[in-house]
C-alpha positions in Angstrom: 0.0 0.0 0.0 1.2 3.5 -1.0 1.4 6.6 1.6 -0.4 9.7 0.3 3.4 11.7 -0.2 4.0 8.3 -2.7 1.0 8.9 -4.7 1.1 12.2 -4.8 4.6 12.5 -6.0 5.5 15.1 -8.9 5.4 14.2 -12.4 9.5 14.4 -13.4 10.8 16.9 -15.7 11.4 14.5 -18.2 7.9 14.7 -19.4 7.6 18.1 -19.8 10.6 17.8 -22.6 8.0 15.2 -24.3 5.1 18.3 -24.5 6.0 21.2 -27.0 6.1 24.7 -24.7 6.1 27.3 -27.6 3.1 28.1 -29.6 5.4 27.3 -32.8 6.7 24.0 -31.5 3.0 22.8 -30.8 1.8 23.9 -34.2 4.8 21.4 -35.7 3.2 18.4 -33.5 -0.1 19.2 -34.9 0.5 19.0 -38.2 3.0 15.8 -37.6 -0.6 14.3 -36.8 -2.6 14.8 -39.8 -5.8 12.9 -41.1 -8.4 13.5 -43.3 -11.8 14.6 -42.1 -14.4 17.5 -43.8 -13.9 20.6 -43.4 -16.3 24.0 -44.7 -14.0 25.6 -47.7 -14.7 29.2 -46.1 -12.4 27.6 -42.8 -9.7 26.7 -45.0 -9.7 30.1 -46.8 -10.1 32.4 -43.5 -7.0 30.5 -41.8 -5.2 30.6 -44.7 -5.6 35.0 -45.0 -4.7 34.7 -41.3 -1.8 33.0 -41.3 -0.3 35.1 -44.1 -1.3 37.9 -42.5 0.3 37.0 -39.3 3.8 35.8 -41.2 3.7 39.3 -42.9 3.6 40.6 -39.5 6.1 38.1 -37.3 9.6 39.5 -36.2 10.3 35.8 -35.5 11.5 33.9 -38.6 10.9 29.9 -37.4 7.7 31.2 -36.4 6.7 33.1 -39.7 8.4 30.1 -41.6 6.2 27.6 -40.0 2.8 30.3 -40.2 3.4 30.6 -44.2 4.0 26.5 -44.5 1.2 26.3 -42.9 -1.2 28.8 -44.8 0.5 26.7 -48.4 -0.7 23.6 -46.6 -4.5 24.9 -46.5 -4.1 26.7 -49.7 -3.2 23.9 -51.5 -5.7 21.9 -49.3 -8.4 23.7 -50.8 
């Protein structure tokens, strides 16, 4: 049988390394997991003008590399 301090033990830092922390970094994982499913046209389009609009804006460069991947990916999507 376990004492309470056992089961209550913190999870170890090693797992946090497994879960993407940036924004960008969990956008990558998404799209690692793609799959087909049905999606409204207008979706596709408004994410895509999003997306460009936010690369146009980004100081970051991974992050406005990954945005305008990203917006191609619906584009050619649609």
């Amino acid at each position: 049988m376990s004492t309470p301090a056992q089961s209550q033990r913190p999870v170890g830092r090693g797992v946090s390394t497994l879960i993407p922390q940036s924004a960008t970094d969990q956008a990558m994982a998404a799209l690692t997991g793609l799959e087909t499913v049905p999606v409204h046209v207008g979706l596709l389009q408004a994410a895509a003008l999003l997306l460009e609009e936010a690369a146009r804006t980004a100081t970051d460069e991974s992050a406005k590399a990954v945005m305008a991947r990203t917006a191609g990916m619906l584009r050619s999507a649609m």
